[in-house]
C-alpha positions in Angstrom: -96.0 13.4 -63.1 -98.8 13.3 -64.9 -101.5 11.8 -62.7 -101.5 12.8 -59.2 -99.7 11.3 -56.7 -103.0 10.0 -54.4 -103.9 8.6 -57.9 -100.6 6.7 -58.3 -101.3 5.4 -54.8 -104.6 4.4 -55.3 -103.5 2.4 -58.4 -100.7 0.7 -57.0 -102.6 -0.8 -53.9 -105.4 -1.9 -57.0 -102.2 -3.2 -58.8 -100.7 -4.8 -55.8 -104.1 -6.8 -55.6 -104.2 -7.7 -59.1 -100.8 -8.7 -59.1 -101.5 -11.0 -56.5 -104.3 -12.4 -57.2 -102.6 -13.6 -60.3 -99.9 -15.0 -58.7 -102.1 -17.1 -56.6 -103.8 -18.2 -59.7 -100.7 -19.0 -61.4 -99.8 -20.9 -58.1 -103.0 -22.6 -58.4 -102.7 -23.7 -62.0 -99.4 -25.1 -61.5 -100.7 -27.4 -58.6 -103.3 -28.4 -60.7 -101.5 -29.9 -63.8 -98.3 -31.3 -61.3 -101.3 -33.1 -59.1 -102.8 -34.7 -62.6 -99.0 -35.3 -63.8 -97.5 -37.3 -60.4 -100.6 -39.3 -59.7 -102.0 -39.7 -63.5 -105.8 -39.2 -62.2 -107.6 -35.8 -63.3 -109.3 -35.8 -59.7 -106.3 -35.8 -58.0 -105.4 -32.1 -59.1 -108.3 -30.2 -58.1 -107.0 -31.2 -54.3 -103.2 -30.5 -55.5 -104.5 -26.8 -56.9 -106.2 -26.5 -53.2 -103.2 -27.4 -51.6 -100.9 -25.2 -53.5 -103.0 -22.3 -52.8 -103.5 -23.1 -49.7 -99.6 -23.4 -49.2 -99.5 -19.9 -50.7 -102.1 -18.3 -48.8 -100.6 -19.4 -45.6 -97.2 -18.2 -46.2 -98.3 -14.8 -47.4 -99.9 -14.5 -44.0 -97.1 -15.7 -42.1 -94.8 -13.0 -44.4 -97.9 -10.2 -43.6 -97.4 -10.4 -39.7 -94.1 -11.4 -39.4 -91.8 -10.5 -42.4 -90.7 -7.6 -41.4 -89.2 -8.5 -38.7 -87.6 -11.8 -40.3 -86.3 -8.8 -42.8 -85.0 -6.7 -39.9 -83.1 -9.9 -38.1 -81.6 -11.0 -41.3 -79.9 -8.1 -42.3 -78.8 -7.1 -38.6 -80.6 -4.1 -38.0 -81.1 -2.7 -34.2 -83.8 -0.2 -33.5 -81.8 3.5 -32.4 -83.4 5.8 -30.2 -83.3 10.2 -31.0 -80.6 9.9 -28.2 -78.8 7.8 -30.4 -79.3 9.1 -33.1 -80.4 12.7 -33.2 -80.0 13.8 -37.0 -81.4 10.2 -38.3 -84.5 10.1 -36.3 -85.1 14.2 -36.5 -85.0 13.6 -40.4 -87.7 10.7 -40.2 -89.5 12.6 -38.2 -90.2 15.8 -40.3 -90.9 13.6 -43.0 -93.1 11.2 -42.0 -95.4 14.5 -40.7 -94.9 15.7 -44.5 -96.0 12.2 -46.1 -98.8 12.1 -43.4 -98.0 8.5 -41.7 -97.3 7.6 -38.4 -93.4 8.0 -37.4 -92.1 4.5 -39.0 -89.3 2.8 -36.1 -85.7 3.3 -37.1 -83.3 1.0 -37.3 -79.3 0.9 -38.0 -77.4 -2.1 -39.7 -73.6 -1.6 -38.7 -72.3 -1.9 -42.4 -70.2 1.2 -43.9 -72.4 0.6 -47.6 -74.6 3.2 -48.0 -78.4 2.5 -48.6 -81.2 2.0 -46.7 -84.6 -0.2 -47.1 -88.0 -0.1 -45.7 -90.2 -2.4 -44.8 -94.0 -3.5 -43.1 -97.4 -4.6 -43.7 -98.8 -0.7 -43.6 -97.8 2.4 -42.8 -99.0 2.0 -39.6 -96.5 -1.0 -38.8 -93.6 -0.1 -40.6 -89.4 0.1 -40.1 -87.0 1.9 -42.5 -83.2 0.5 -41.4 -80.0 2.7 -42.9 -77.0 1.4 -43.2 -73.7 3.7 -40.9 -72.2 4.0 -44.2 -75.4 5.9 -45.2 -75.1 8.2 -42.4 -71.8 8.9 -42.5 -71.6 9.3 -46.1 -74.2 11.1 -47.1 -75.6 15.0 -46.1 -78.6 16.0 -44.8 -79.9 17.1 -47.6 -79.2 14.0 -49.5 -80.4 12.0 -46.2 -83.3 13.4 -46.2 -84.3 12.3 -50.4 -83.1 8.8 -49.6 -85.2 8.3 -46.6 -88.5 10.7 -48.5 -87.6 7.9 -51.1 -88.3 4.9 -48.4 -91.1 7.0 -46.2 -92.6 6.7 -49.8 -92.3 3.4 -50.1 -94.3 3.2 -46.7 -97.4 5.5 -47.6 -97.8 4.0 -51.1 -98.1 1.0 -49.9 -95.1 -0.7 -51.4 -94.0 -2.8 -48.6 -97.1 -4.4 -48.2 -96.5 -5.4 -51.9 -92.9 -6.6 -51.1 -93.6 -8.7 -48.6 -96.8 -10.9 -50.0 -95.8 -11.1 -53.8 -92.2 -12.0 -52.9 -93.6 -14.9 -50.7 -95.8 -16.2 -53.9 -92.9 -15.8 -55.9 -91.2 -17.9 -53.7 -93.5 -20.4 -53.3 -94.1 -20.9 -57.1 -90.3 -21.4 -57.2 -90.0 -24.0 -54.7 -93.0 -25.6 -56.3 -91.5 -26.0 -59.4 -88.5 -26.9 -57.9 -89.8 -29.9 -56.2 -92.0 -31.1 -58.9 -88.7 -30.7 -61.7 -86.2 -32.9 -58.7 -89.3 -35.3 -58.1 -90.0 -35.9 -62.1 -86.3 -36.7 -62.5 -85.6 -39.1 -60.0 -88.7 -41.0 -61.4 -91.6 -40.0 -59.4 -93.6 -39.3 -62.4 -93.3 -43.2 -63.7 -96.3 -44.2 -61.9 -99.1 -42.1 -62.8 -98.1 -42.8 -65.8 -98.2 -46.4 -65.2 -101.5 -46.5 -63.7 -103.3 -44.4 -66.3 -104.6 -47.1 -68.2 -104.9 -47.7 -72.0 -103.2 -46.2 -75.1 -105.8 -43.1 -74.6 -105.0 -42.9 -71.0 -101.3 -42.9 -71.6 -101.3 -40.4 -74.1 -103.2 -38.2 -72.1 -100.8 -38.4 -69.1 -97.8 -37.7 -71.5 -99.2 -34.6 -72.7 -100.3 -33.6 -69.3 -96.7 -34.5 -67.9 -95.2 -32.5 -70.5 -97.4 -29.7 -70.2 -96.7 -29.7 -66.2 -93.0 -29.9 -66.7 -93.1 -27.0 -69.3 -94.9 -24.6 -66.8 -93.0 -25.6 -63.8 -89.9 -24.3 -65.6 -91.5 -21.3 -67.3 -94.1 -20.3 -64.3 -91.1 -19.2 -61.7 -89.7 -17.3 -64.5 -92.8 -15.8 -66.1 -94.4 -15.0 -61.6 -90.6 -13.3 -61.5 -90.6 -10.9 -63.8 -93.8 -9.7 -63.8 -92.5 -8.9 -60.1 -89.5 -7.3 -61.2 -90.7 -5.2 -63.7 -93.8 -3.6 -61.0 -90.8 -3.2 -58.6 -89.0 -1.1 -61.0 -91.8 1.1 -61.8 -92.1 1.7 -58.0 -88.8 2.6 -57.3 -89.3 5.6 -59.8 -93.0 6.5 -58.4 -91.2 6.9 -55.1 -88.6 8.9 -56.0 -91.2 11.0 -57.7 -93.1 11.0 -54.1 -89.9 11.7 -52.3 -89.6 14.8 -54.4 -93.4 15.4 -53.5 -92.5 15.3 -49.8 -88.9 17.5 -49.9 -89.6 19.4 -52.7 -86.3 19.2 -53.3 -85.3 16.4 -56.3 -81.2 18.0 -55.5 -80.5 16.0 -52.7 -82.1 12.8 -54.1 -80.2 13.6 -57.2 -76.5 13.6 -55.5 -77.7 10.6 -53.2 -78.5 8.4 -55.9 -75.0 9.7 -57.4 -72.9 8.6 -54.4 -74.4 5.2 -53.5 -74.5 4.2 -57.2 -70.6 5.2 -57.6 -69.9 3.6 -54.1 -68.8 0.2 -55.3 -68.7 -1.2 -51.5 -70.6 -5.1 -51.1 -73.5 -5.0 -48.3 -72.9 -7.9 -46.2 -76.0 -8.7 -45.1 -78.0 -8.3 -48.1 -79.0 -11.3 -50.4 -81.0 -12.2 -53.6 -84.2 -12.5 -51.4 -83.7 -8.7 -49.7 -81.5 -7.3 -52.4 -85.2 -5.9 -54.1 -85.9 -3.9 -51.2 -83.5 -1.6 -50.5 -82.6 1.8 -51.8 -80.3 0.7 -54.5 -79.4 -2.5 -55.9 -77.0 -3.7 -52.5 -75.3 -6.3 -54.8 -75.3 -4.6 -58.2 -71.8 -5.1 -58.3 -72.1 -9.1 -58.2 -75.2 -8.8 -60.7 -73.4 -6.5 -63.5 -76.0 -3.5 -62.1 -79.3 -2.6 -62.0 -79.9 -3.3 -65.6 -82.0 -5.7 -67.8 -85.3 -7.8 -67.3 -84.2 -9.6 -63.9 -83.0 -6.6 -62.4 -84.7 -5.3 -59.2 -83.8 -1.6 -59.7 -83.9 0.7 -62.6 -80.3 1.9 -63.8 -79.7 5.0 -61.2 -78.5 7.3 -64.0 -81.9 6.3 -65.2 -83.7 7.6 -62.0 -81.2 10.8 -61.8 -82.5 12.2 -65.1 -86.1 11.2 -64.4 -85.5 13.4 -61.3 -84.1 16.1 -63.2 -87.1 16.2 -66.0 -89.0 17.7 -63.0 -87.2 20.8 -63.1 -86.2 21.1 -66.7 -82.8 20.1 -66.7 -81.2 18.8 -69.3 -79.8 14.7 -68.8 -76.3 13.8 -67.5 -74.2 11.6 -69.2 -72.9 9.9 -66.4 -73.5 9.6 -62.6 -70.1 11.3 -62.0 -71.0 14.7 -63.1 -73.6 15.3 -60.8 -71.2 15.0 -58.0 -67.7 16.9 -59.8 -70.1 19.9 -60.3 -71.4 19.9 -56.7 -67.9 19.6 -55.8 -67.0 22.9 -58.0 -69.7 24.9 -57.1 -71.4 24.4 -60.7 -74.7 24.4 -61.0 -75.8 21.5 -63.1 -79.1 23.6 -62.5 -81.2 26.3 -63.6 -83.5 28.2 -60.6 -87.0 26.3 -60.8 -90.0 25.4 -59.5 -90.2 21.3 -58.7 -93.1 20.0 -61.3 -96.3 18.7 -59.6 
């Protein structure tokens, strides 16, 4: 860790901004050109670019004061009480006093995969759901670095980031989408048409060409740029998890046992899948590898965890859990680096 952690935090609410902000302008230039492309008039896309930020502004907001709950319903979560509960809600609680934050409301999803998301607009409205399967698969210890890993999540401000960007994402997508269907069934004939002249017609070509070209490579281009932040979060929160436990062990084995737990989450889909703990259908997707993946590799994340007490890497994720099993420490005695 080589800035501090309130620095990390600092720069990923600046990055979250950024990021953004330059989806909205990639939003915005894509209405532009498809507005001068359908209709073939130059003043018809300043309108088109207003609309298509407007479009995007508005669902951001809807997704900022309601998404998490759409989240929540979706993937069948219930809030538990401590009653319900005790270990679960006694963990959340110690460490949300250690991160700082207001105690986040817990919720269950009946589904024997482990893993476990969280999710809000701040970490004063937040929710972190765990699957049964988490709970009844996992230890304390190990319990307590997943959910330091998603309390993390909450006080860095990651789930604001989730929630907005994923809705620009989305909305670039299905903007593209409808312009590519609407150019194929003809809809771009007339503003050709009407253009007027060799010049004019020329113009609207290159204009239809160029608005095609970005409607295919602007979804693609708005996605991985969202990807690839996402990925470097998940390893600044395990890093803050460790910050919170001071314990990277029981992250370590966690990420071990869900990663080697080959069990399909039900509820989860491509639109949740990049919020949770672990990638929930890595084993649909060929893992958590590659440009479009929403996680890092987990043996990745195990031997970043173990750089912070200067242990060597594992070849596998399978060691770390035969030589808990044995007794063998995979360890040397250590302060956690800070």
């Amino acid at each position: 860790m080589a800035t501090t952690f309130y620095g990390q935090i600092g720069a990923n609410k600046r990055n979250s901004f950024l990021l953004a902000l330059l989806v909205v302008v990639l939003l915005g230039i894509l209405g532009l050109f498809i507005g001068w492309a359908v209709t073939g008039d130059p003043r018809a896309a300043l309108p088109s670019m207003v609309i298509a930020i407007g479009v995007g502004v508005v669902a951001s907001l809807v997704s900022y004061y309601m998404g998490d709950a759409i989240v929540l319903t979706t993937s069948g979560a219930r809030e538990v009480t401590a009653q319900e509960m005790p270990q679960l809600v006694n963990v959340v609680q110690e460490l949300a006093v250690a991160a700082s934050i207001p105690m986040p409301r817990v919720y269950l999803i009946n589904d024997t995969a482990p893993n476990a998301f969280a999710t809000g607009r701040d970490p004063q409205h937040a929710s972190v759901a765990i699957t049964t399967g988490l709970v009844q698969k996992l230890d304390r210890e190990e319990l307590q670095g997943v959910m330091a890993h998603e309390l993390s999540h909450v006080r860095n401000y990651d789930i604001r980031f989730s929630l907005i960007v994923g809705v620009l994402v989305g909305s670039i997508a299905l903007l593209a989408d409808f312009f590519l269907r609407f150019t194929f069934w003809g809809g771009g004939r007339r503003g050709r048409r009407d253009s007027g002249g060799d010049a004019g017609n020329g113009i609207a070509v290159v204009i239809m060409i160029a608005a095609i070209l970005l409607a295919i490579l602007a979804p693609i281009a708005s996605r991985l740029v969202q990807l690839a932040v996402s990925r470097q979060r998940e390893y600044l929160a395990d890093a803050s998890g460790v910050e919170l436990t001071r314990n990277p062990y029981g992250l370590e084995r966690a990420l071990a046992k869900i990663t080697l737990d080959t069990e399909p989450l039900e509820v989860a889909n491509r639109a949740t899948q990049h919020l949770y703990f672990d990638n929930p259908i890595k084993a649909a997707t060929g893992g958590s590898r590659g440009l479009f993946s929403t996680h890092p590799p987990a043996l990745e994340r195990i031997n970043r965890l173990r750089e912070l007490t200067g242990q060597p890497p594992v070849p596998n994720a399978a060691m770390v859990l035969d030589a808990a099993a044995q007794g063998v420490a995979l360890r040397t005695p250590g302060p956690v680096a800070s």
